[in-house]
Structures are given as structure tokens and as C-alpha cells.
MIDOSE-1310 file (N, C-alpha, C; in nm, 2 decimals, decimal comma, always signed):
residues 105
xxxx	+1,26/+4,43/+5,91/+1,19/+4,52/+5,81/+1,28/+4,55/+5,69; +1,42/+4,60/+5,72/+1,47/+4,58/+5,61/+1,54/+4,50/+5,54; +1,51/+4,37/+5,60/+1,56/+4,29/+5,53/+1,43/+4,22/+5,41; +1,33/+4,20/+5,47/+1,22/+4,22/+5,41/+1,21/+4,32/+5,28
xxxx	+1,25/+4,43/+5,29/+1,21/+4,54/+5,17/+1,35/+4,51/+5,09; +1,45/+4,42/+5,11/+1,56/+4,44/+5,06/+1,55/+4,31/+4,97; +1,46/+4,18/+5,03/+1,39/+4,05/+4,97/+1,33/+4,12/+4,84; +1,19/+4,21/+4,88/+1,12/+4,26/+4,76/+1,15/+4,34/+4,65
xxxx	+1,26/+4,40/+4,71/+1,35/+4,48/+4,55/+1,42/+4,35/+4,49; +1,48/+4,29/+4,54/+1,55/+4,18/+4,50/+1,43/+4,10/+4,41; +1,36/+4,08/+4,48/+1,23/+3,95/+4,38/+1,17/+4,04/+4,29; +1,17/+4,24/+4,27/+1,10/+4,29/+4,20/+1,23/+4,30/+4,10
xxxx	+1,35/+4,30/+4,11/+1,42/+4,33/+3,99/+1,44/+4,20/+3,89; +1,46/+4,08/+4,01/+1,46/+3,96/+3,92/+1,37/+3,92/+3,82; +1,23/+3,96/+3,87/+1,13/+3,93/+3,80/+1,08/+4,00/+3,70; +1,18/+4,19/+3,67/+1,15/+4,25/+3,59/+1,27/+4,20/+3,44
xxxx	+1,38/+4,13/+3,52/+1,45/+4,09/+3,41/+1,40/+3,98/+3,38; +1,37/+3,87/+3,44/+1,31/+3,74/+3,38/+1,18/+3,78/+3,26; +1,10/+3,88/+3,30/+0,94/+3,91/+3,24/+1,06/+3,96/+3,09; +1,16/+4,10/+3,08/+1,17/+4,11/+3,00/+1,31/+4,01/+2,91
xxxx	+1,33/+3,94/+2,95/+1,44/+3,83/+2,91/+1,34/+3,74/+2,80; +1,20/+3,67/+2,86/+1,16/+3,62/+2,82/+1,06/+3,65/+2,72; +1,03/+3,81/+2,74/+0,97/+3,87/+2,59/+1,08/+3,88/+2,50; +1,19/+3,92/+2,49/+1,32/+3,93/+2,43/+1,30/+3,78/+2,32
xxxx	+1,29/+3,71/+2,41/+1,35/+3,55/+2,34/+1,21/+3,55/+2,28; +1,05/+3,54/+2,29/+1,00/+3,49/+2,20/+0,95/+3,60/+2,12; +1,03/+3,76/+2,14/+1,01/+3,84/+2,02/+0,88/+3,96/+2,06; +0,89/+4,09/+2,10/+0,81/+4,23/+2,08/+0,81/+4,25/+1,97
xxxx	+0,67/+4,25/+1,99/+0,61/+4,31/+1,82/+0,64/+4,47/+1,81; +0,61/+4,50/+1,69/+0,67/+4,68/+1,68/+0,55/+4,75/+1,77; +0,56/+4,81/+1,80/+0,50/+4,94/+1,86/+0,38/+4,96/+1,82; +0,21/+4,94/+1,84/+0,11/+4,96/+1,79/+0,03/+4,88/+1,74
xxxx	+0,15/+4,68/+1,70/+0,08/+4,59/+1,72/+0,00/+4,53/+1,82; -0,14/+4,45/+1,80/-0,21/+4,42/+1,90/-0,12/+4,33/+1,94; -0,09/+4,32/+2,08/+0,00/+4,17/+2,13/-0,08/+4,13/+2,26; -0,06/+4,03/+2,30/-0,05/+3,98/+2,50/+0,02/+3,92/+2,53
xxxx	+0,04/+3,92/+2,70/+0,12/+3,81/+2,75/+0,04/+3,79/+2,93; +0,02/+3,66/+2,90/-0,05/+3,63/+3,00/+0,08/+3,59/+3,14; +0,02/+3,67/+3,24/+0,11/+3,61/+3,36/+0,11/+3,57/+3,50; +0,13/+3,44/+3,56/+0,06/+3,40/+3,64/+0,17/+3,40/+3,76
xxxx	+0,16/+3,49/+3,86/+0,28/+3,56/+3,96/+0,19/+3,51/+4,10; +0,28/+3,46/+4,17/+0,27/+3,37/+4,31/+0,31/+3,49/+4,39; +0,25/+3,51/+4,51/+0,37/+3,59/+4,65/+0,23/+3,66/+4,74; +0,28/+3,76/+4,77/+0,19/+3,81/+4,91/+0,16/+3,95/+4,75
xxxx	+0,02/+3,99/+4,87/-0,07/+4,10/+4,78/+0,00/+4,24/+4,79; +0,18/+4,27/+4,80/+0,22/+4,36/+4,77/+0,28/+4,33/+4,69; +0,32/+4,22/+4,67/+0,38/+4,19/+4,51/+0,25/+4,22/+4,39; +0,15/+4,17/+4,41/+0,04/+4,20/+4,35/+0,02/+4,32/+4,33
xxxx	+0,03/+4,42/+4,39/+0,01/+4,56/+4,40/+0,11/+4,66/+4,29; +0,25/+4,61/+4,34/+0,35/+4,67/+4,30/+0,34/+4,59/+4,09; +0,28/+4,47/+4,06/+0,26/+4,49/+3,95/+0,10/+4,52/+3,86; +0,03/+4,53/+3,95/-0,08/+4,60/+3,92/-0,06/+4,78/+3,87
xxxx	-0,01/+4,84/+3,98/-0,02/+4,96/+3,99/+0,10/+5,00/+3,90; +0,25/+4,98/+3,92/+0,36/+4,99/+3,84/+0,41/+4,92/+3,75; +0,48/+4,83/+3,77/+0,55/+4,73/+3,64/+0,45/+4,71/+3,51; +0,33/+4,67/+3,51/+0,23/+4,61/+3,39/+0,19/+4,79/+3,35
xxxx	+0,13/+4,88/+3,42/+0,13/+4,93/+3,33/+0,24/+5,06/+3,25; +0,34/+5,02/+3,30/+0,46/+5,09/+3,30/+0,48/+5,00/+3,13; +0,53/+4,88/+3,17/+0,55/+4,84/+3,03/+0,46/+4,81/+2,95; +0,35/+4,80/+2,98/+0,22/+4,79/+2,82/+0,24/+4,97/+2,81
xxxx	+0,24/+5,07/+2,89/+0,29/+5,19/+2,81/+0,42/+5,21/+2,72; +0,54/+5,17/+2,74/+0,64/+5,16/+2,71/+0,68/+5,05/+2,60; +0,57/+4,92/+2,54/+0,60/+4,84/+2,42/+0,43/+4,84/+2,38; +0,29/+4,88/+2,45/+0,19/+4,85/+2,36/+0,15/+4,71/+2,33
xxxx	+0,23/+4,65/+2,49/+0,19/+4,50/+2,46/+0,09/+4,47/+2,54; -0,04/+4,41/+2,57/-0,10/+4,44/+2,64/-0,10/+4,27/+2,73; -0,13/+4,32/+2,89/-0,05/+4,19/+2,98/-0,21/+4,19/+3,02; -0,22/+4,02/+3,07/-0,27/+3,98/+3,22/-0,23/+3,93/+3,32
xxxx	-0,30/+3,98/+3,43/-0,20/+3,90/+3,52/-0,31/+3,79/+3,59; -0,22/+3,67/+3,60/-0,35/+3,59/+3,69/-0,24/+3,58/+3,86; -0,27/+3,60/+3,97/-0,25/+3,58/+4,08/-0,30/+3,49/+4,14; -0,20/+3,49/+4,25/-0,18/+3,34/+4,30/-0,12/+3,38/+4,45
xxxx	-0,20/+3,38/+4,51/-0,12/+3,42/+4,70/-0,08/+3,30/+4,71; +0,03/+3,29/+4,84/+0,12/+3,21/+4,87/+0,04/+3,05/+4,86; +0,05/+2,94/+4,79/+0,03/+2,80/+4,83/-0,14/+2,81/+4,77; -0,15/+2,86/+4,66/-0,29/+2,90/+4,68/-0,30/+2,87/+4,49
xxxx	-0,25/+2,70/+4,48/-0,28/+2,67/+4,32/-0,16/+2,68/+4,24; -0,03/+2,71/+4,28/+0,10/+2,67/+4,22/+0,11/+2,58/+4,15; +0,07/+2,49/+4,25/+0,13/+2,33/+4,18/+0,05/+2,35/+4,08; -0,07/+2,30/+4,07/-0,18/+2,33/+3,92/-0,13/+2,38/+3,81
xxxx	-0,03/+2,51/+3,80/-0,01/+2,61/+3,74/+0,13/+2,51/+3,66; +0,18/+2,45/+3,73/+0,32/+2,42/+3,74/+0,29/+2,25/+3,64; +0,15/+2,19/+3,68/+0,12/+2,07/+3,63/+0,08/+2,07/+3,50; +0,00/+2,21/+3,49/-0,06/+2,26/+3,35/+0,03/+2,28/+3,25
xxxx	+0,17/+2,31/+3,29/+0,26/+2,38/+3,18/+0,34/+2,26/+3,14; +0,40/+2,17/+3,25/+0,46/+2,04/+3,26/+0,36/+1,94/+3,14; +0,24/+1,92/+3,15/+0,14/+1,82/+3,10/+0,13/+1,87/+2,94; +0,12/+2,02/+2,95/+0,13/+2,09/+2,79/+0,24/+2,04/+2,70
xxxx	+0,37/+2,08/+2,77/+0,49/+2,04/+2,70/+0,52/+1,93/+2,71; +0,46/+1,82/+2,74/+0,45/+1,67/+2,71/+0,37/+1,63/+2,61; +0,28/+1,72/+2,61/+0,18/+1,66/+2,50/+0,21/+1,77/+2,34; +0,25/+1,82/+2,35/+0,32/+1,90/+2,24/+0,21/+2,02/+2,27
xxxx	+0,12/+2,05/+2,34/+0,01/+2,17/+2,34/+0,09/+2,28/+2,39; -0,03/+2,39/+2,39/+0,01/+2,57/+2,41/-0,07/+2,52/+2,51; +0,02/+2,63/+2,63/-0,09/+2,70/+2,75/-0,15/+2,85/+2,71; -0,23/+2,90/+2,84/-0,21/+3,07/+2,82/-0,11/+3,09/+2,94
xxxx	-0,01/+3,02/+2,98/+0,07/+3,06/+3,09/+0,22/+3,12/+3,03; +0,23/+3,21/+2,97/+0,36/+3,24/+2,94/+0,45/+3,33/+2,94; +0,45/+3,35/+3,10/+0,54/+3,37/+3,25/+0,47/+3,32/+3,31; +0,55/+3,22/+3,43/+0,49/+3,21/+3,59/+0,62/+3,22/+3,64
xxxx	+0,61/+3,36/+3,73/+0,69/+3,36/+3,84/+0,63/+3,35/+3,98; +0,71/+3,31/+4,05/+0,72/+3,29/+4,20/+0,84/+3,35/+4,29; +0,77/+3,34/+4,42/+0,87/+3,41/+4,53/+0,96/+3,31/+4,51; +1,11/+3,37/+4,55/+1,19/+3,28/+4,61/+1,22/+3,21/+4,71
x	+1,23/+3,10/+4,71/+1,24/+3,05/+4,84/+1,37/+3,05/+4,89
């Protein structure tokens, strides 16, 4: 059990610095602008929970950016997600995928 709760702080802090690393790099609008960021997060329904209830609206309070999230339980459409982004940036197209995180394996 605690190694388990010691996994999901670990996958909850990585993914709080990856989400904000990667708004960093393509730029927060000021404060009040309309914005989104769509995000499509793999793992079990307490990961789901923990950004449902805290992280998303902690930070759309905190920048006014406003998120989605699309979910994804374990093995349940990754690859797809993973083909869609791959096939985009071959063909020079936009997705609306921009974050996909996953559990660590």
C-alpha cells in the first residue's frame, strides 16, 4: 500500500511538472484571456479523480486557462491516441491532443 501511494505522488508530481513545463514552452496567455488545453491522461480512475477534483481546477483557477480532459483507463485506446499524434506530425497537421500523459511503466 505504500508503495503504491508513493507510485501516485510520484506520477502526480511528474505529471504536474510535465503539464506545466509544456504550457511554459508553448506560452500562458495573461490572465483573463480565453485559452484551452486539451488532455488526454491514461491510468486507473484515481488518477482520474485526483485531476478532476484537484489539479484542473486548481490550475484553470490559478492561470484562467480553461482544460479538458479526455480519459483513458488502463489499455483502453492509447495506442490510437499515440497513432493520431504520430500521423499529425507526419503530415504537418494540428491535433486537439496537447498533453497525453501516461502511467509509468
Amino acid at each position: 500500500m505504500r508503495k503504491r501511494l508513493r507510485i501516485v505522488r510520484w506520477t502526480t508530481v511528474l505529471t504536474a511538472v510535465v503539464f506545466v513545463f509544456a504550457l511554459g514552452w508553448y506560452g500562458i496567455p495573461a490572465r483573463g484571456q480565453m485559452a484551452g488545453v486539451t488532455l488526454y491522461i491514461s491510468g486507473d480512475t484515481n488518477i482520474q479523480e485526483m485531476f478532476d477534483k484537484d489539479l484542473l481546477p486548481l490550475f484553470e483557477r490559478e492561470t484562467s486557462v480553461k482544460t479538458k480532459m479526455v480519459f483513458l483507463e488502463h489499455g483502453q485506446g492509447g495506442e490510437a491516441i499515440v497513432a493520431k499524434i504520430i500521423a499529425a506530425k507526419r503530415t504537418g497537421q494540428k491535433t486537439d491532443v496537447d498533453l497525453y500523459e501516461t502511467q509509468p511503466t
